[in-house]
C-alpha positions, 0 to 999 in steps of 0.5 A: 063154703055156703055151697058146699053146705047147701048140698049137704043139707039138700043131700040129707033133706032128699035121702029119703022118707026116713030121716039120714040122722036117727032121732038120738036123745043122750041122757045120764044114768040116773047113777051118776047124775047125784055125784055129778051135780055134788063133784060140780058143786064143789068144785064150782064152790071150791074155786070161788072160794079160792078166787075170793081168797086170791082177791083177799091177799092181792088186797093186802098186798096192794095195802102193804106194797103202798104203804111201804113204797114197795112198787112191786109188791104193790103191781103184783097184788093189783095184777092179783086182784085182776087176775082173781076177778078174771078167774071168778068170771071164767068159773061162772061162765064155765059153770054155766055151760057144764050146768046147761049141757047137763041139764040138756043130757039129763032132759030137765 
C-alpha cells in the first residue's frame, strides 16, 4: 500500500509547475457563523445538562435501590451514572471536534 502511495505522491509532485491540488481555503458565510456558534452552544449546553440530570437520578436510584434491597433498581441506576459519565465525556469530545473544524473553516 506504501508503494501505491508513494507513486501517487510522486505523480503529483511531477505534474507540473502548477500544483495538481488547487489552493482551496473553505470559510462559512459570515451569515451563518452567528447562528452556528449559538445551535452549538446549545446544544452542547443542552445535553450536559441532560447528562448532569441522568447522573442526578441514577443517584437516586442507587440510594433508593440499596436502601430498599431492590438490586435491580440499584444495577440500573449504577449502570445510569455510568452511562451519564460516558455521555458527558462523548459530548465534550464531540464538542471539541465540531468547535475545532469550524474554527479551522471560519480561518480563526
Amino acid at each position: 500500500m506504501s508503494q501505491l502511495l508513494q507513486a501517487t505522491h510522486d505523480f503529483l509532485t511531477l505534474a507540473g509547475d502548477s500544483p495538481a491540488i488547487p489552493d482551496f481555503k473553505p470559510t462559512l458565510p459570515s451569515t451563518l457563523q452567528t447562528p452556528t456558534g449559538k445551535i452549538l452552544g446549545y446544544t452542547a449546553g443542552g445535553g450536559l445538562s441532560l447528562c448532569v440530570l441522568g447522573g442526578l437520578s441514577g443517584w437516586a436510584m442507587t440510594a433508593i435501590g440499596h436502601n430498599s434491597e431492590r438490586a435491580t433498581l440499584a444495577a440500573r441506576g449504577k449502570s445510569a451514572i455510568v452511562w451519564s459519565v460516558v455521555a458527558a465525556v462523548g459530548i465534550a469530545v464531540t464538542s471539541g471536534l465540531v468547535w475545532s473544524f469550524y474554527s479551522m473553516a471560519s480561518g480563526k
